[in-house]
C-alpha positions as CSV (number, residue, x, y, z in Angstrom):
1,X,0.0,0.0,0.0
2,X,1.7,3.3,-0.5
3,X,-0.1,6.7,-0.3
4,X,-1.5,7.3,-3.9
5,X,-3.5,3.8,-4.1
6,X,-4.7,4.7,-0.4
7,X,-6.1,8.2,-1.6
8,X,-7.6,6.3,-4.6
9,X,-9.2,4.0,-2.5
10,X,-10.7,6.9,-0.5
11,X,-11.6,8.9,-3.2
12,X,-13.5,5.7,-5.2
13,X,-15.0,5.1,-2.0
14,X,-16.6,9.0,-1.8
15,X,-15.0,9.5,1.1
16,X,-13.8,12.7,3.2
17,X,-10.4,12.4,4.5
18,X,-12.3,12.6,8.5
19,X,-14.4,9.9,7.2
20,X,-12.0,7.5,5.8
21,X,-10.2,8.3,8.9
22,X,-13.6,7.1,11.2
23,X,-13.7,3.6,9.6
24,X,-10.2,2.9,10.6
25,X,-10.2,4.4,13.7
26,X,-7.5,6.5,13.2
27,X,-7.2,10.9,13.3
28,X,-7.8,12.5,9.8
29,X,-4.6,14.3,10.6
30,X,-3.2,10.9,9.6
31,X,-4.6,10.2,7.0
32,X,-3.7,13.9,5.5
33,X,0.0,13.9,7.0
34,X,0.3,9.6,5.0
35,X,-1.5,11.8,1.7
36,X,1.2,14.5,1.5
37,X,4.1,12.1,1.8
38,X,5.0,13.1,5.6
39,X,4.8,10.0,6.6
40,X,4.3,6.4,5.8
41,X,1.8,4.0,6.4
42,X,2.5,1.6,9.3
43,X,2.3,-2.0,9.3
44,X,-0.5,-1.6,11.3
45,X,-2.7,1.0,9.3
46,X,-2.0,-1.0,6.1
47,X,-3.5,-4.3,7.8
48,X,-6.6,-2.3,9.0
49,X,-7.3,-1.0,5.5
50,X,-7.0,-4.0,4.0
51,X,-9.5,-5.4,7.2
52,X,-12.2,-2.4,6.0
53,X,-11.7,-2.2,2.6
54,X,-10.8,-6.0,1.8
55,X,-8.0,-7.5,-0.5
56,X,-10.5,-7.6,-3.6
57,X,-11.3,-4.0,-3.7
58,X,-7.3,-3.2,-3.2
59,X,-6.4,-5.2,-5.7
60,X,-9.2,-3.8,-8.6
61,X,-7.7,-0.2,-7.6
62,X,-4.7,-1.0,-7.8
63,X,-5.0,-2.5,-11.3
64,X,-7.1,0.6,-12.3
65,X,-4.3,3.2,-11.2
66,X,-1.5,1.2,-13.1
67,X,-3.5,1.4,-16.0
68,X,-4.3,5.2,-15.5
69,X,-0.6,5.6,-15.3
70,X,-0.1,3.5,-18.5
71,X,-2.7,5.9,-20.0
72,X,-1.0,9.3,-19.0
73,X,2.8,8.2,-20.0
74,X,1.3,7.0,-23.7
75,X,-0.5,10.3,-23.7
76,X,2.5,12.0,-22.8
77,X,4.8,10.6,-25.5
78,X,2.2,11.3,-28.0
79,X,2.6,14.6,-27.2
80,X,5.9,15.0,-27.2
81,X,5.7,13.1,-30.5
82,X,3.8,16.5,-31.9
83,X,6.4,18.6,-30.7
């Protein structure tokens, strides 16, 4: 789990950073201090999301972002291709 698949699985979720926060009983100070790269997410957070949120769900997001990122590099080179 690293922060951009855990803001990904908030955001496809609708959540509010105090509400993500609330299911996994932890501040949203947390959460916003793990989403700005201050800090990482412990052992212990990362079991508890994948406890709320389950393995399946994970998983199908994180597919979805690596294929975002596919996306947005083979848009990139196209136009740079232009250029």
């Amino acid at each position: 789990m690293n922060k951009d698949l855990m803001r990904a699985l908030r955001n496809l979720n609708g959540l509010t950073q105090e509400e993500f926060a609330k299911r996994l009983d932890v501040s949203r100070q947390l959460i916003s201090l793990i989403e700005i790269d201050y800090l990482p997410i412990s052992e212990r957070l990362n079991s508890r999301i994948y406890e709320e949120f389950g393995a399946e769900q994970i998983e199908v997001i994180k597919n979805l972002t690596g294929v975002l990122k596919v996306m947005k590099e083979v848009g990139e080179a196209g136009q740079d291709e232009k250029s």
